[in-house]
N, C-alpha and C positions, 0 to 999 in steps of 0.2 A: 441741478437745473432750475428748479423753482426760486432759488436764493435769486441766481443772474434774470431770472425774467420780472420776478419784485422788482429789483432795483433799477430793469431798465423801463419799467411801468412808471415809477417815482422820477426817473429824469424824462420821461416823456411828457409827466403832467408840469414838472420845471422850465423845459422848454416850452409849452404854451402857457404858461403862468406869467414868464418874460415876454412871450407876444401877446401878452391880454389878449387872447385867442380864448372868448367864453366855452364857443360850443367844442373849440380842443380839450379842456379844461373838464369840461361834461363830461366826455368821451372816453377821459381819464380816470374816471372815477364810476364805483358802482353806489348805486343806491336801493337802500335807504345807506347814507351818508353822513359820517358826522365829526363833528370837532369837540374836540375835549380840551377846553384851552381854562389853565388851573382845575377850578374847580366846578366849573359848567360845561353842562353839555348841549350842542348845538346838532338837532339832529335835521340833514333834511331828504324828505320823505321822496322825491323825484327829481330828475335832472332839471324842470322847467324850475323849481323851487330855488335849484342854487344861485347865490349872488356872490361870486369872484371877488375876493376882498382887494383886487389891486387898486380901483381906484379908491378906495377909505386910506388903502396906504400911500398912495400918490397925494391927497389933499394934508394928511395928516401928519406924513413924515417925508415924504420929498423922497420916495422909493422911486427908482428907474429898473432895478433887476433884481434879483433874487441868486445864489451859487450854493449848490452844494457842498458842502466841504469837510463830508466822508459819511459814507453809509456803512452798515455795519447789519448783516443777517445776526439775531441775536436768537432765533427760531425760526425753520422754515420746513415748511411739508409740501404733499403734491401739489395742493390748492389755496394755501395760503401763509402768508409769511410775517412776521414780526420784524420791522427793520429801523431799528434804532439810527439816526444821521444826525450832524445838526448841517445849518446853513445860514448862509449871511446876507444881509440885505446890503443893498449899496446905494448910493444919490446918482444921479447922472454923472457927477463927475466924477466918478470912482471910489468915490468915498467910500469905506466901507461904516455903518453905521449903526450896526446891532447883530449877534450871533443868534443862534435858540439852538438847541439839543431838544430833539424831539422822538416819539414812537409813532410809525406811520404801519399801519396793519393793510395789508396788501392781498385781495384776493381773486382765485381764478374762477369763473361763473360762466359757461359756456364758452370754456377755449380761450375767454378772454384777462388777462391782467388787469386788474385796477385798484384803486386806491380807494378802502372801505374804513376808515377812520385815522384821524391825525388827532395826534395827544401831545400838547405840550404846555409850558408853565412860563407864563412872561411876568 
């Protein structure tokens, strides 16, 4: 049961990640919060702190959506789960324009799912 509600926490925060929907995006995720992107880590400490990197990727690579394209429980318990996916970025016009394989650690914190750190290596 925890495996299915991780990864419907993870396309929840995908869907508003695709409607630059910030405080959906929030909502999504528990904090303290953080990205592990290679070898740095970006911790943030409250939801007002987070800054939704889609427009850095709209200016800088001409992102329009984000897809998943396969999640994978690689460990999952009552309250928190390890879910290995990657996902693809695309242009407005379909384009698809970059993969990533990533570790998203997922956890549950009064009843609720969300997404408590994203690890990956660009």
């Amino acid at each position: 049961m925890s495996e299915e509600q991780a990864k419907a926490a993870i396309e929840d925060y995908f869907r508003a990640f695709n409607a630059q929907d910030e405080e959906a995006m929030r909502a999504r995720l528990h904090f303290p919060f953080s990205w592990i992107i290679n070898n740095r880590v970006r911790l943030v400490l409250e939801p007002k702190d987070f800054v939704p990197p889609t427009i850095q990727l709209i200016k800088q690579e001409g992102w329009a959506y984000s897809r998943i394209d396969w999640m994978e429980a690689i460990q999952a318990w009552e309250d928190k789960a390890h879910i290995k996916l990657a996902y693809s970025r695309f242009k407005s016009d379909g384009t698809k324009y970059v993969t990533h394989e990533a570790l998203w650690i997922v956890t549950r914190i009064d009843g609720h799912w969300g997404v408590q750190c994203q690890s990956l290596h660009i």
